[in-house]
C-alpha positions as CSV (number, residue, x, y, z in Angstrom):
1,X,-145.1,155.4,16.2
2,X,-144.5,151.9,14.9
3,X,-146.3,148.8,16.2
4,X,-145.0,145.5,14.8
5,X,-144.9,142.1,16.5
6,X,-141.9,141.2,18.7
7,X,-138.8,139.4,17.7
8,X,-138.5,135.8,19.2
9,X,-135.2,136.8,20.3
10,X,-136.3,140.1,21.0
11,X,-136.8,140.4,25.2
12,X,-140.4,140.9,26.5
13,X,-140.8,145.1,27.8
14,X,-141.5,143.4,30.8
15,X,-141.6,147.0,32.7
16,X,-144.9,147.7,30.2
17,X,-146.6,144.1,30.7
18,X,-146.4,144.4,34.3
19,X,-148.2,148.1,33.8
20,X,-151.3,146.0,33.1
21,X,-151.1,142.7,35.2
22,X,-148.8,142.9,38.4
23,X,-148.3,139.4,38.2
24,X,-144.8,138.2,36.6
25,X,-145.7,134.4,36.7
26,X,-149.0,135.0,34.2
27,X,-147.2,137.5,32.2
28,X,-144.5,135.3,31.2
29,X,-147.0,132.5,30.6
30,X,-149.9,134.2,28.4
31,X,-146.8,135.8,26.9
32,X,-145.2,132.6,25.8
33,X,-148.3,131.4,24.5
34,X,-149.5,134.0,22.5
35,X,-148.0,137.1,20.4
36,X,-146.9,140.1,21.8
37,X,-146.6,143.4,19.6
38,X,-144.8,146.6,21.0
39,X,-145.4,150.1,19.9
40,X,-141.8,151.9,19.6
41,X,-141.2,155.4,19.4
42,X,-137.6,155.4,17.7
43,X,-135.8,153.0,20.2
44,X,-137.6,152.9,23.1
45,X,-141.0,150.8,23.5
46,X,-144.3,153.0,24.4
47,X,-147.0,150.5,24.5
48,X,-147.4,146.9,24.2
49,X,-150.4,144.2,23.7
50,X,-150.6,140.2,23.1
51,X,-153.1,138.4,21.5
52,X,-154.0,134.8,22.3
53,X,-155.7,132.5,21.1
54,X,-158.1,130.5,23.5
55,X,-160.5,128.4,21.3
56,X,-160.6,127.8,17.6
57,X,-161.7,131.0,15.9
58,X,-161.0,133.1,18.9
59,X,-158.3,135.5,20.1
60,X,-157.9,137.2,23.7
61,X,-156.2,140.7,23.6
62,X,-154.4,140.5,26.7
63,X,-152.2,143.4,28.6
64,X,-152.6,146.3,27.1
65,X,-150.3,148.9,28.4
66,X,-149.3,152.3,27.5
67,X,-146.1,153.5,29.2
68,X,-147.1,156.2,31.8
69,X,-145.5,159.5,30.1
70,X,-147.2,158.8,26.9
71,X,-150.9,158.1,28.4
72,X,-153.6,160.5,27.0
73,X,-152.4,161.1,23.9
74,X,-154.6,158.2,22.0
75,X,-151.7,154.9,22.0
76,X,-153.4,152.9,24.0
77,X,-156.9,152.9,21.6
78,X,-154.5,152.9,17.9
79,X,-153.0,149.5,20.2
80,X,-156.6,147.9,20.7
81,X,-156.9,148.8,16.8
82,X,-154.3,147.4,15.6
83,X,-155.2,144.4,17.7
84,X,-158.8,143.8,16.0
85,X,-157.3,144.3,12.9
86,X,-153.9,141.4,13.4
87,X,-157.1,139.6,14.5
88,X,-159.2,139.9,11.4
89,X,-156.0,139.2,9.1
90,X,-155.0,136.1,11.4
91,X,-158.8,134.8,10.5
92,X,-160.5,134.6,13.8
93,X,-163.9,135.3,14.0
94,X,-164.0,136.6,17.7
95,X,-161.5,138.9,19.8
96,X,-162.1,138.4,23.2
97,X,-160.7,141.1,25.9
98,X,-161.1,141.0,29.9
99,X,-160.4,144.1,32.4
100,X,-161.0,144.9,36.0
101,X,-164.3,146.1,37.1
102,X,-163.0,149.0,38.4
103,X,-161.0,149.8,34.8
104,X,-163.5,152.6,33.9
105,X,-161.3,154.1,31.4
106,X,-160.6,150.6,29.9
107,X,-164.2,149.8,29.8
108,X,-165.1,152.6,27.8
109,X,-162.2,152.5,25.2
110,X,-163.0,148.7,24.6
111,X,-166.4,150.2,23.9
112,X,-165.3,152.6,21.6
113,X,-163.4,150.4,19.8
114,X,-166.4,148.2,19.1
115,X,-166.2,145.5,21.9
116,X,-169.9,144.8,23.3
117,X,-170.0,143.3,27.4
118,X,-170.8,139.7,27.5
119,X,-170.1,138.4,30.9
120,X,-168.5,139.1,34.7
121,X,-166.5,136.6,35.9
122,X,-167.2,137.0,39.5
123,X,-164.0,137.1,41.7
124,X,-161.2,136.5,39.5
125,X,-158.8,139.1,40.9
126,X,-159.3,137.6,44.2
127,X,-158.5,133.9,42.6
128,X,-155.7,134.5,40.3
129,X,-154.0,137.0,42.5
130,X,-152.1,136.9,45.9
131,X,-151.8,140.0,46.6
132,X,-155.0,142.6,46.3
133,X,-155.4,145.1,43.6
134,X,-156.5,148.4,43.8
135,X,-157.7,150.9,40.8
136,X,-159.8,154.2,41.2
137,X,-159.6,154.0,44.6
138,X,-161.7,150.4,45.2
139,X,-159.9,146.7,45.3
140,X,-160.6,145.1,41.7
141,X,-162.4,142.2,42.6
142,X,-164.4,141.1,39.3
143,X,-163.3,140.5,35.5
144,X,-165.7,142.3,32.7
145,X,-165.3,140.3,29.8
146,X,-165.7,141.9,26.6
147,X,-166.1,140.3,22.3
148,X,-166.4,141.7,19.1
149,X,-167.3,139.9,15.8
150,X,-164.7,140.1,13.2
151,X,-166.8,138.9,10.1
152,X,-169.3,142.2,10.0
């Protein structure tokens, strides 16, 4: 597997993004803004992440997908790696990442990968999205927000 940033005139895996945010609108705009990576396996894209920067010194890792026949086999946390890492290389002292409440497997991976909880933004799925989401079995309703240090 190879993970290396994305061509500007390379076209977005939109089918990945929208694994990980259902809406096309804020895909296209955090995409834009920020710089997407794509994991290939020989041709064909398996995973995908984009980091953005939101304040000075601080990067979000937003939409992290894995393409559903390769889930479980360890892409999705070598992605949130390689994340930290184009991070710490780019010079920003905090990555940033935000998932669903009910993202249990997400929540523990950011974990593992060294991310510490620091907040819940109360009802963002319901006032970002139209339409309502639903993960494990329960409508997402709050965003867990998640930061590591990059100077330790």
């Amino acid at each position: 597997m190879d993970i290396r940033q994305l061509g500007s005139e390379e076209q977005l895996p939109m089918e990945l993004l929208l694994l990980a945010d259902p809406s096309e609108r804020l895909v296209e705009d955090y995409a834009r803004r920020g710089i997407c990576y794509v994991a290939w396996d020989g041709q064909a894209p398996i995973g995908v992440y984009v980091l953005l920067p939101t304040r000075p010194d601080t990067v979000e890792l937003v939409n992290v997908a894995v393409a559903d026949a390769m889930q479980g086999k360890g892409i999705g946390k070598q992605l949130v790696l390689h994340a930290v890492e184009q991070a710490r290389d780019m010079g920003y002292a905090t990555i940033e990442v935000g998932t669903g409440n009910t993202s249990i497997g997400q929540l523990g991976l950011y974990q593992k990968c060294g991310f510490r909880m620091v907040s819940i933004d109360r009802d963002f799925f319901l006032r970002h999205y139209e339409e309502p989401i639903y993960e494990n079995g329960m409508q997402v309703l709050d965003m867990v927000r998640l930061s590591q240090d990059l100077h330790k």
